[in-house]
LOVOGU-191741 format. One line per field, with one value per residue (C-alpha): residue number from 0; residue in one letter; x, y, z. Coordinates in steps of 0.25 Angstrom, whole numbers, plus 5000, padded with zeros to 4 digits. Each point is the difference from the previous one (the first is absolute). Example, Ala and Ser with C-alpha at 12.3 -4.5 7.8 and 13.67 -1.06 7.14 Angstrom:
! LOVOGU-191741
i: (0;1) .
aa: (a;s) .
x: (5049;5006) .
y: (4982;5014) .
z: (5031;4998) .
! end
This chain:
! LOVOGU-191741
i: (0;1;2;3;4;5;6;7;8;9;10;11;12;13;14;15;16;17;18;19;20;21;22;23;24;25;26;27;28;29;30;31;32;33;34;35;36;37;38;39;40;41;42;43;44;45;46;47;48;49;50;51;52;53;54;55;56;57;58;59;60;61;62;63;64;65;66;67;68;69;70;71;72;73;74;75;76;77;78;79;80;81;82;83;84;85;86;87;88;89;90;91;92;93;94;95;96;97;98;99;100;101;102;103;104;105;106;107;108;109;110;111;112;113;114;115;116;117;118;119;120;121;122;123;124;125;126;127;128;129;130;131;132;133;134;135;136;137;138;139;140;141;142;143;144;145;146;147;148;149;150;151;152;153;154;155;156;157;158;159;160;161;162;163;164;165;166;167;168;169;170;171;172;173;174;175;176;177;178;179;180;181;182;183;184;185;186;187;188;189;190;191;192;193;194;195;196;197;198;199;200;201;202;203;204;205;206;207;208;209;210;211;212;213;214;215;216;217;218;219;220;221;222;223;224;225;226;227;228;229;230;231;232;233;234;235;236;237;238;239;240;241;242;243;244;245;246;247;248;249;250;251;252;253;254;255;256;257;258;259;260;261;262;263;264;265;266;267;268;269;270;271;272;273;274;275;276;277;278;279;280;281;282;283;284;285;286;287;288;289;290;291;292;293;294;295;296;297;298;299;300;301;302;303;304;305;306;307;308;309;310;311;312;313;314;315;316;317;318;319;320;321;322;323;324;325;326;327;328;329;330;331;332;333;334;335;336;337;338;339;340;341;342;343;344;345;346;347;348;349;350;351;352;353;354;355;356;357;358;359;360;361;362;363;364;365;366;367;368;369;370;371;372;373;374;375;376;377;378;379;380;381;382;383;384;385;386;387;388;389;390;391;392;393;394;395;396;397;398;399;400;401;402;403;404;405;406;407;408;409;410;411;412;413;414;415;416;417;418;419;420;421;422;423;424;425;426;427;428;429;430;431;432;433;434;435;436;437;438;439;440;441;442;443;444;445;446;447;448;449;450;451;452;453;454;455;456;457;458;459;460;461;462;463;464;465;466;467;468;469;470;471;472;473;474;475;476;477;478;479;480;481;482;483;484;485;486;487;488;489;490;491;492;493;494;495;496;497;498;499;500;501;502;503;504;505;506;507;508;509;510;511;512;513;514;515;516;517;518;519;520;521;522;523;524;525;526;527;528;529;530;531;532;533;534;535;536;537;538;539;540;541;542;543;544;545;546;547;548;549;550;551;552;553;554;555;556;557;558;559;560;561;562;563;564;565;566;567;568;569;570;571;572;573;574;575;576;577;578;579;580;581;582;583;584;585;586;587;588;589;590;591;592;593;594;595;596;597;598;599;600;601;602;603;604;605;606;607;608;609;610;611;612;613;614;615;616;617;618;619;620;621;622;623;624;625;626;627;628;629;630;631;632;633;634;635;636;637;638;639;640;641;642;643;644;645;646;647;648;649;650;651;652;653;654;655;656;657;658;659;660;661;662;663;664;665;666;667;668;669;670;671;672;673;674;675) .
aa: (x;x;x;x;x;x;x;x;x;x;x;x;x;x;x;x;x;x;x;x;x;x;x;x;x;x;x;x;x;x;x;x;x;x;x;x;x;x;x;x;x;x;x;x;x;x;x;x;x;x;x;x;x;x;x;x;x;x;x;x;x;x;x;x;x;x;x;x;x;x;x;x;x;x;x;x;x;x;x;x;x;x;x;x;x;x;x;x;x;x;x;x;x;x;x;x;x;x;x;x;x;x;x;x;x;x;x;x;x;x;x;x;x;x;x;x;x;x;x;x;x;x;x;x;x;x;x;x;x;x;x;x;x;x;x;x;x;x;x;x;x;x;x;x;x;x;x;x;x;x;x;x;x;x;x;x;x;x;x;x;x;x;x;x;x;x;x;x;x;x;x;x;x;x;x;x;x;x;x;x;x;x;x;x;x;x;x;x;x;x;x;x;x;x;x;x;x;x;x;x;x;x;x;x;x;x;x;x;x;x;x;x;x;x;x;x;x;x;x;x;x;x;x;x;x;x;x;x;x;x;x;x;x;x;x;x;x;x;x;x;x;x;x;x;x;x;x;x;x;x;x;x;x;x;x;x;x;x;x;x;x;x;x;x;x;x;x;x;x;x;x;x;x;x;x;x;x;x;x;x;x;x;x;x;x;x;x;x;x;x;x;x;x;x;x;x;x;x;x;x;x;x;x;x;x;x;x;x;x;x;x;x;x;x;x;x;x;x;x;x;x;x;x;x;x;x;x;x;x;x;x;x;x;x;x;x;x;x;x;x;x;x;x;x;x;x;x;x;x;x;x;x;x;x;x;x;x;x;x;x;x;x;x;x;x;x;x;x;x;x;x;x;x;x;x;x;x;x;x;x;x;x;x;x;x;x;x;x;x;x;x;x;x;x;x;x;x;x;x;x;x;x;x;x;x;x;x;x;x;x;x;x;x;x;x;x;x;x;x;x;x;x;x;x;x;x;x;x;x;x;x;x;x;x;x;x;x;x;x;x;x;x;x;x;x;x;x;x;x;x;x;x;x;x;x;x;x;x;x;x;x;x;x;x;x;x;x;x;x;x;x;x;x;x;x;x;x;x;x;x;x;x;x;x;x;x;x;x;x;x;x;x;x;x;x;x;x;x;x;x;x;x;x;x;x;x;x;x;x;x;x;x;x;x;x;x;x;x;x;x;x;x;x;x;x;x;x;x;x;x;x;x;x;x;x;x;x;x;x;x;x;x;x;x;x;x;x;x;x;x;x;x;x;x;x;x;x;x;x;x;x;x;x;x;x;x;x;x;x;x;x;x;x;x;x;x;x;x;x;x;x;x;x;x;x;x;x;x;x;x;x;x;x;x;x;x;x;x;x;x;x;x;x;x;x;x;x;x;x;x;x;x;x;x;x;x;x;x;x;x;x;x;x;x;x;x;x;x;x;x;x;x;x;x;x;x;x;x;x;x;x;x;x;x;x;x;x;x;x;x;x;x;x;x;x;x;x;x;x;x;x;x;x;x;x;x;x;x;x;x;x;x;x;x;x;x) .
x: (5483;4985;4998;5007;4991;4988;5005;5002;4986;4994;5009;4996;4986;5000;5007;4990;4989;5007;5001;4986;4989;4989;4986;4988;4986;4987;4995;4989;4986;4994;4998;5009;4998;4999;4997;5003;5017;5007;5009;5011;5009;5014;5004;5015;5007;5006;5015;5007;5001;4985;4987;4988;4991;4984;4992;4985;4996;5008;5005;5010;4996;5014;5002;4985;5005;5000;5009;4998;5009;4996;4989;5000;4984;4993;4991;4990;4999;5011;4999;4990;4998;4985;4991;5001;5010;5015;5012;5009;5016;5011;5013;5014;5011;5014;5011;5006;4986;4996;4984;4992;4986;4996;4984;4989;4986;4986;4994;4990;4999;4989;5000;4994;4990;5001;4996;5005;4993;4994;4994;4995;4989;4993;4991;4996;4992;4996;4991;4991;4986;4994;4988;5006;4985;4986;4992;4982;4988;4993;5008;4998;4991;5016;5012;5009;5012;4999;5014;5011;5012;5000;5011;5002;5012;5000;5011;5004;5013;5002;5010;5004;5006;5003;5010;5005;4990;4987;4996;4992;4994;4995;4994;4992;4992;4997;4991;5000;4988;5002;4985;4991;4990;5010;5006;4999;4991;4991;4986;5003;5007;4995;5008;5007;5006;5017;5006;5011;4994;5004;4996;5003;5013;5002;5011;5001;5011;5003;5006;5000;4985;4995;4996;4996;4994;4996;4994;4989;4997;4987;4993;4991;4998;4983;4992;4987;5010;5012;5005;5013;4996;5012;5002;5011;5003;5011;5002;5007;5002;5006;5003;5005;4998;4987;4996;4997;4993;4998;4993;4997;4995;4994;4994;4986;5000;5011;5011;5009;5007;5010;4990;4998;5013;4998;4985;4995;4999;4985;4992;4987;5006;5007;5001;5006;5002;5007;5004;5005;5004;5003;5006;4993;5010;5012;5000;4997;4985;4995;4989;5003;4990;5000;4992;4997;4995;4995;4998;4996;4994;5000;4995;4991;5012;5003;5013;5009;4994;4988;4988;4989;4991;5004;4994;5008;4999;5006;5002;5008;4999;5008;5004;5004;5007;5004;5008;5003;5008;5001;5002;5012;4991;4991;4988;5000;4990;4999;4991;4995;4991;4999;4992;4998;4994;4996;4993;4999;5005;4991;5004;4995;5001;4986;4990;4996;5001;4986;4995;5009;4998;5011;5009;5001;5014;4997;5009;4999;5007;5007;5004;5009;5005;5007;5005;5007;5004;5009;4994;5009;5012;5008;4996;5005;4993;5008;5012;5002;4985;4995;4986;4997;4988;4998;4988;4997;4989;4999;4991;4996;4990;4998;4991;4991;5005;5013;5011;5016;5007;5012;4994;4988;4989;4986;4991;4989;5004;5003;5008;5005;5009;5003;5009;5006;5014;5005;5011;5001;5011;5000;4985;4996;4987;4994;4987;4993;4988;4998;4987;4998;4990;4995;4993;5006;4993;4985;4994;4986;5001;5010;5001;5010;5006;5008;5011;5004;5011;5007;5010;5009;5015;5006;5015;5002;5013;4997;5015;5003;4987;5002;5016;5001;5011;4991;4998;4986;4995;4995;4999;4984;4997;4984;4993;4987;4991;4987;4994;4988;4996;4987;4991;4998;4986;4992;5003;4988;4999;5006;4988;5009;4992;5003;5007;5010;5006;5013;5001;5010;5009;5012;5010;5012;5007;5013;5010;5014;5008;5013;5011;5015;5008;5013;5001;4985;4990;4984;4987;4986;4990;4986;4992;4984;4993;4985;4994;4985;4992;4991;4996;4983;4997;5013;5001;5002;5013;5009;5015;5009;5013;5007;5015;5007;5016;5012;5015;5013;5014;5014;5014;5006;5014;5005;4998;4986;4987;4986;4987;4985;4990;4983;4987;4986;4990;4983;4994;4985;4991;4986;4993;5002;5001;5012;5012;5013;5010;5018;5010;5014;5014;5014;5013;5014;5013;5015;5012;5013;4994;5011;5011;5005;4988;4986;4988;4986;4988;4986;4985;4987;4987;4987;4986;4986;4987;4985;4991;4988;5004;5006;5014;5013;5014;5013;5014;5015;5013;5011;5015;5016;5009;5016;5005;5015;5014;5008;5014;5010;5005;4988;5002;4997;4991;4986;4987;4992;4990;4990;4986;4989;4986;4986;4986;4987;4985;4987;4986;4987;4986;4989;4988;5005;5008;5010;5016;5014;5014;5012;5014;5014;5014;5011;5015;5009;5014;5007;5014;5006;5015;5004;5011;5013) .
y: (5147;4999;4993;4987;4998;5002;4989;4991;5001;4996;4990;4993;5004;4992;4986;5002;5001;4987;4992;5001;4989;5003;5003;4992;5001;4995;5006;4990;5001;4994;4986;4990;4988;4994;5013;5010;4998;5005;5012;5004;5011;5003;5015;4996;4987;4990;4998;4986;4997;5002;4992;5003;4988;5001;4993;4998;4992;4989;5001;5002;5007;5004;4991;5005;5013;5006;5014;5012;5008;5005;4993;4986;4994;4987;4993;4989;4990;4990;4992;5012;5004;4996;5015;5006;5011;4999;5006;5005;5002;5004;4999;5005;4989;5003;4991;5002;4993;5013;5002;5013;4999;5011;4998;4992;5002;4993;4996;4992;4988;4997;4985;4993;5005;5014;4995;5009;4994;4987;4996;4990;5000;4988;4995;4990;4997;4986;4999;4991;5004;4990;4997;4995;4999;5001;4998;5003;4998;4995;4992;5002;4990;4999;4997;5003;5006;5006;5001;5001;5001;5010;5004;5012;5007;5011;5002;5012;5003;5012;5003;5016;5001;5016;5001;5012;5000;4991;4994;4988;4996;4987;4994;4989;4995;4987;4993;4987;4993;4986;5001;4997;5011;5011;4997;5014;4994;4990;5009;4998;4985;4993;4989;5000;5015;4999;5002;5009;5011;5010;5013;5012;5002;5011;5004;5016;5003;5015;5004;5014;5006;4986;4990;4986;4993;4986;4993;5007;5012;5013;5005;5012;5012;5004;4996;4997;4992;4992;5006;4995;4984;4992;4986;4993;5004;5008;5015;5009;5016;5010;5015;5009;5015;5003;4989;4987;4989;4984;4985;4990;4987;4993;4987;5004;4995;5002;4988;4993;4986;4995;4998;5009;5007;5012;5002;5006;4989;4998;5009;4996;5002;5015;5012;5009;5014;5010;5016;5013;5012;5014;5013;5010;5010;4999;5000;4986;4999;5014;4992;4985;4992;4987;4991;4984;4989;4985;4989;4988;4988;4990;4987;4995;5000;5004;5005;4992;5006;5004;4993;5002;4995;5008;4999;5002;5015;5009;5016;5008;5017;5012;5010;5014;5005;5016;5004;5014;5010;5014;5012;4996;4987;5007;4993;4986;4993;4986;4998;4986;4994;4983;4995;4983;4991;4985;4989;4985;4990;4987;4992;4985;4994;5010;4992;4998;5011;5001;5002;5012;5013;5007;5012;5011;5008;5013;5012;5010;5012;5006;5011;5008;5014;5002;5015;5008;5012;5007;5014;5003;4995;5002;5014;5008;5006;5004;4993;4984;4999;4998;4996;4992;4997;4991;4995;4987;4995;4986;4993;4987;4995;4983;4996;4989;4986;5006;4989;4998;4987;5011;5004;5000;5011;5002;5006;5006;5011;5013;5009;5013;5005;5014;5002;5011;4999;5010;5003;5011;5003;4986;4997;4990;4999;4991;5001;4990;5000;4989;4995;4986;4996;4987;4996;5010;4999;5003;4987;5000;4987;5000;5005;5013;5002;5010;5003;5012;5001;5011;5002;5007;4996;5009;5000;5009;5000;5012;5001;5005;5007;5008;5002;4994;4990;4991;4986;5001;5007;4988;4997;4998;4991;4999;4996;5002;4993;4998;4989;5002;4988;5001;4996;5011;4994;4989;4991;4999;4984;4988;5000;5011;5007;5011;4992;4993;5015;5001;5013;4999;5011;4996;5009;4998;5009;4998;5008;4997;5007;4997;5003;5000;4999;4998;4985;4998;5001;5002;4999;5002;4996;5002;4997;4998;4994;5000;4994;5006;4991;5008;4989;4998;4989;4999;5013;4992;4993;5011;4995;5009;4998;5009;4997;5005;4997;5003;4997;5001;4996;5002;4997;4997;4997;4998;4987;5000;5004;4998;5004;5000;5001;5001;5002;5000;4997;5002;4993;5005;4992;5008;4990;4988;5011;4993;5006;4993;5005;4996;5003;4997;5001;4997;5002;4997;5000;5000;4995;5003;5002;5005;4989;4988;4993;5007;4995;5004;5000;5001;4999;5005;4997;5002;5000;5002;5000;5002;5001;5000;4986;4996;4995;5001;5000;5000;4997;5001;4998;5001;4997;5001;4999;4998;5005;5001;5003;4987;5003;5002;4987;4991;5003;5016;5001;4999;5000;4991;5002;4993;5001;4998;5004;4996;5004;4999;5002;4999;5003;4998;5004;4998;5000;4990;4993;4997;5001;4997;5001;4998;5000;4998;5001;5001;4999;5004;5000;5004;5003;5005;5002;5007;4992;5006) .
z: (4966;4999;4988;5008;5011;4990;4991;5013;5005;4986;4998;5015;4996;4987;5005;5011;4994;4990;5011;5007;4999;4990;5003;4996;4998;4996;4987;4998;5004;5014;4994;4992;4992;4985;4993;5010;5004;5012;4993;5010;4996;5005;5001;4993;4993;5008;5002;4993;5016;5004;4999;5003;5007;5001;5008;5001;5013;5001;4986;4994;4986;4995;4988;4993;5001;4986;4999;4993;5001;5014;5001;5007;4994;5005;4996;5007;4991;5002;5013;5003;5014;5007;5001;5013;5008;4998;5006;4990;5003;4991;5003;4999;4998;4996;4998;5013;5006;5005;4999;5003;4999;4991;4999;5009;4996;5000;4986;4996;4990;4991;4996;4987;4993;5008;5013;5011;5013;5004;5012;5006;5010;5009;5012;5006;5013;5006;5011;5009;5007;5011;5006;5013;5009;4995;5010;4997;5011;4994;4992;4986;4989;4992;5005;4987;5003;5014;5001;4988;4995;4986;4994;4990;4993;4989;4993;4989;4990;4992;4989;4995;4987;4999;4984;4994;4991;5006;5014;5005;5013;5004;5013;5003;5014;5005;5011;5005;5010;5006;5003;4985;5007;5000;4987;4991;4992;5008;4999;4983;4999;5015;5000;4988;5004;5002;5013;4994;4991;4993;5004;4991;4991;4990;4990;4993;4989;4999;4986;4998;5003;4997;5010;5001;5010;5002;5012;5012;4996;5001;4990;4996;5006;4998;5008;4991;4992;5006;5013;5004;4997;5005;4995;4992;4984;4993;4996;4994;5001;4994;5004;4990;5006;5002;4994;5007;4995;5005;4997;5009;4999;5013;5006;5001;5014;5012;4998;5008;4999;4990;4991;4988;4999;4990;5004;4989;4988;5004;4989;5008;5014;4998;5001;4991;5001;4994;5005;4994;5010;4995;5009;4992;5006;5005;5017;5000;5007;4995;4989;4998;4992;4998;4990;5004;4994;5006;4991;5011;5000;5015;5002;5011;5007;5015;5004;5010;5013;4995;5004;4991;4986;4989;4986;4987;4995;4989;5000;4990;5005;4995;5012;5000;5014;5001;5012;5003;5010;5001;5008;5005;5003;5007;4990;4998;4991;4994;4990;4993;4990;4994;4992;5001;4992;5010;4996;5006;4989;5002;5011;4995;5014;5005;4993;4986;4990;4996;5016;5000;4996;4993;5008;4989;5000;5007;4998;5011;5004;5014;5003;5014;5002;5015;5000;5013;5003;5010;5002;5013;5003;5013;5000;5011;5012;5008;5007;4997;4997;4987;4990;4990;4993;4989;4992;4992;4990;4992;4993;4994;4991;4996;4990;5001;4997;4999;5003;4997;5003;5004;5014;5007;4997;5008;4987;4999;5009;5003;5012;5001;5012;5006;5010;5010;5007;5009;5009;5010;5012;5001;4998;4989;4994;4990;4993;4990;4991;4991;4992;4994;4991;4992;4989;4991;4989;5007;4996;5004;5006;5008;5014;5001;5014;5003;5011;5008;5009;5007;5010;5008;5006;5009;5006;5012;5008;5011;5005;4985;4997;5013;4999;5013;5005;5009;5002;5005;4987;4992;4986;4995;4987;4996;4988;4999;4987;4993;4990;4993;4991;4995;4987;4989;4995;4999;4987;4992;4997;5008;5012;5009;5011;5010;5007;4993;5000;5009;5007;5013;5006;5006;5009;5008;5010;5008;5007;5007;5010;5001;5007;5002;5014;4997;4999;5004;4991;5002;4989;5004;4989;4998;4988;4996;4987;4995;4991;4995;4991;4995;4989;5001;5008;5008;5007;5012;4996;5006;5006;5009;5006;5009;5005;5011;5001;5008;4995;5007;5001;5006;4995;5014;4993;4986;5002;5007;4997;5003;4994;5006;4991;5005;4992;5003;4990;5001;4985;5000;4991;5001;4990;5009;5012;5005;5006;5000;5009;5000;5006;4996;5007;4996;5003;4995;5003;4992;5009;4991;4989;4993;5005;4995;5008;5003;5009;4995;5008;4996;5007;4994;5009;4994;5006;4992;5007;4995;5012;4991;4995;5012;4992;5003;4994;5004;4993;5007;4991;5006;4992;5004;4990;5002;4989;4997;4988;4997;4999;4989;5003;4995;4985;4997;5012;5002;5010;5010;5007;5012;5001;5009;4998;5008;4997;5008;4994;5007;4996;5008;4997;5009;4992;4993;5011;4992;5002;4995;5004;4990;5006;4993;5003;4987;5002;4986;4997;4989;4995;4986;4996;4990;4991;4996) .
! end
């Protein structure tokens, strides 16, 4: 009698377990495509009146699924799906039309070449600014373009590739002047510079450790040698382990334009340098060194916002940079030392050759050490209050005629610093000793100066020192320094005499107290510099300044504050024995300045007399702008603003009995959208 209900339950067990729906799952990895199929694996065969339908997005992947046994397998190769997220459903049919869902999970797709995402990026802004009123008295000699009408955009696109196996990035930018003047490159081309310019672009592949780059790019990292030089060129990097090493080739001034596309195919306009970087041990940053070379060559060039007359010049330099933390970082020093070889190659448009003499190549050396050292840090003394003290020492050495086309070097000197930080209960303290030096190399007949400067920084917020919640404990800040440049000895040839020897001290001192009242805030400023010429023959030609200030402001609402600022300023000339004497005030105010629209206000008045010269000066500006969001309505939104501004000079002397008065009156307006 037992054995019956027994076999009854097994048997209702086993057609049960007969007629339930299989089960399914992924057994692939996260991502699908060409080479890596979608697996999915049923937990049991399918019956002759099931069928099992899959889906990915909108698609119906059914007919490309290739079984194994209980394995369904897809691959993306036949009217492949684009990269990107999916949603994956298999399910159930039976030939009744019954369907039950039996899986719905997110995958994602890699599309040809193993691309996994792509994405696209871009900006662009269009705007107008307007000289509505331009009103002078008196009026001025020229009337060109008192009032306007530019126009300006910018626009940017970018493209990320990220694959399997690789990515690339890509972006480019834009600008566009309907004004010659303001065209990217007016200061280089005048006239002839193109209204829409390009501004920058670059392009960097990443396969594996290895990277190439084309377009903008910085190079170098030592600062006798190349120190982060931008401009446009190629590189390529690659970074196995420890191991890192680079090469990169450069237009030899900064470039912009459609113009010369790569950059780099000038031999005589280029720099090219090359980099090798090793960890020496394994916590990355522990002892780096990095080797560096610069083989570069410019033409009398200038760059495209560079004003300047440049000469053709040549450098090639080897560079060594050791960098190095220990002691839980506690010690920090970074070493360096390049060696550059300059010469001027001949320049045919200077003169005749024969009236010339020769620039012989110099190779010189230069040389940094910058080390630190935490002694304390955050030690304990008792409840939240802590110490910390730490020291610093550098060193720089620049021989004589040293030059590298890769960055700019002052030679021929010399500087060591020392320094003192400290921070206790609150109280910060700063302490600076540097030396400077000259002529390097002791020539007899050249002048040595020499600099000393000192200083002092501190930081003292009383309420924190003192462990005391009050509002009427202020915070001081003063600094406190010294310059003493002076000449070392008299050179023995060239007609120098005593006083022809710089020796002038100059000291500054200020101090601030400030403090908080909730939304009200208070500065008192006071401050004093000197300057001592002690040089022979101009003792007298002494200056001091001492100011006196006064700051404050309210926050009357979130949307309203105003601001008054006062400074008082005594300018002593005891060579000329004339004392200046101005005063300043200003003040502004900010109406909802974090609304749609906002209202600025603005005044300045100042007043300089000189009662020894009888002159007088006085200035008043005084602006309101109306500033204000464009809504989402007018393309992706924007801003505008209205602007007013007025100015009045005056200046009178009666000795000479002379006087003018200048007056004028500006009104701008401006507006830019940004385009969907």
């Amino acid at each position: 009698m037992r054995v019956l209900p027994a076999l009854t339950g097994l048997l209702s067990v086993t057609f049960g377990l007969l007629g339930a729906p299989p089960t399914v799952q992924v057994t692939s990895g996260p991502w699908i495509g060409d080479r890596t199929p979608l697996v999915l694996r049923l937990d049991r065969a399918l019956e002759a009146n099931e069928r099992l339908v899959v889906t990915i997005g909108a698609r119906d992947i059914t007919p490309q699924l290739v079984a194994f046994g209980l394995e369904r397998r897809y691959h993306n190769t036949e009217v492949a799906l684009a990269a990107g997220t999916y949603r994956l459903r298999a399910t159930l049919v039976t030939d009744d039309s019954l369907s039950t869902t039996l899986l719905t999970q997110t995958i994602r797709v890699e599309g040809a070449l193993g691309v996994r995402e792509r994405k696209v990026t871009r900006s662009a802004e269009a705007g107008v600014k307007s000289r509505v009123q331009n009103e002078a008295l008196p009026e001025p000699t020229t009337n060109d373009r008192r009032t306007y009408n530019d126009y300006d955009g910018q626009a940017g696109l970018g493209l990320a590739i990220e694959g399997s196996r690789f990515s690339l990035t890509s972006r480019a930018a834009i600008v566009g002047a309907s004004h010659r003047p303001n065209a990217l490159r007016f200061r280089v081309r005048g006239d002839r510079a193109p209204l829409v310019d390009l501004t920058s672009f670059l392009s960097q592949l990443r396969v594996g450790p290895t990277e190439l780059s084309l377009g903008h790019l910085a190079a170098g990292s030592q600062r006798h040698l190349q120190n982060n030089f931008a401009s446009r060129g190629a590189g390529l990097r690659v970074a196995r382990g420890r191991v890192d090493a680079s090469v990169t080739a450069l237009h030899g001034s900064q470039l912009v334009g459609w113009d010369d596309a790569l950059g780099f195919t000038r031999p005589d306009h280029r720099m090219l340098t090359t980099a090798v970087g090793v960890e020496a041990l394994k916590t990355p940053g522990a002892f780096r060194v990095e080797l560096s070379t610069l083989n570069g060559s410019i033409l009398p060039v200038s760059g495209f916002n560079q004003g300047a007359v440049t000469d053709a010049e040549r450098s090639e330099g080897l560079a060594v940079r050791v960098q190095s933390a220990f002691l839980a970082r506690r010690g920090r020093v970074e070493a360096g030392f390049a060696r550059s070889t300059f010469d001027n190659p001949p320049d045919r448009f200077l003169g005749a050759a024969d009236s010339l003499v020769e620039i012989a190549r110099e190779t010189r050396d230069a040389r940094y050490v910058d080390a630190a050292v935490d002694v304390l840090r955050n030690v304990r003394l008792g409840g939240s209050r802590t110490m910390s003290l730490s020291l610093g020492a550098a060193h720089e050495r620049v021989d004589p005629l040293y030059r590298s086309v890769g960055t700019y070097v002052q030679s021929d000197r010399q500087q060591d610093r020392y320094s003192l930080r400290t921070a206790i209960a609150g109280l910060s303290l700063g302490v600076i000793h540097a030396t400077g030096e000259n002529n390097v190399d002791r020539i007899a007949s050249i002048l040595t100066t020499r600099g000393i400067q000192r200083s002092l920084d501190v930081s003292a917020p009383l309420a924190t020192i003192f462990g005391m919640q009050s509002r009427w404990l202020p915070t001081l800040n003063g600094r406190a320094s010294r310059n003493h440049s002076l000449g070392v000895r008299l050179p023995t040839a060239g007609g120098f005499n005593p006083s022809h020897v710089p020796d002038q001290i100059s000291t500054d001192r200020n101090a601030t107290l400030g403090w908080q009242f909730g939304r009200a805030q208070l500065a008192l400023q006071a401050g004093r510099s000197d300057q001592d010429n002690r040089q022979v023959g101009r003792e007298r030609a002494d200056l001091r300044n001492t100011t006196r200030g006064a700051q404050g402001g309210v926050s009357l609402h979130r949307h309203a504050n105003i601001s008054l600022d006062a400074q008082w300023t005594r300018a002593e000339s005891f060579e000329r024995d004339v004392t200046e004497r101005i005063r300043r005030l200003g003040a502004n105010a900010t109406l909802f300045g974090s609304a749609a629209m906002s209202l600025a206000l603005q005044f300045a008045g100042t007043r300089a007399r000189t009662p020894a010269e009888a002159r007088r000066r006085e200035d008043l500006q005084w602006s309101a702008q109306l500033a204000w969001r464009m809504p989402r309505q007018f393309g992706q939104g924007g801003r505008g603003f209205l602007r007013f501004q007025a100015q009045e000079s005056s200046f009178a002397d009666a000795v000479a009995n002379t006087s003018r008065a200048l007056r004028t009156t500006l009104v701008d307006a401006g507006l830019t959208l940004r385009l969907p």
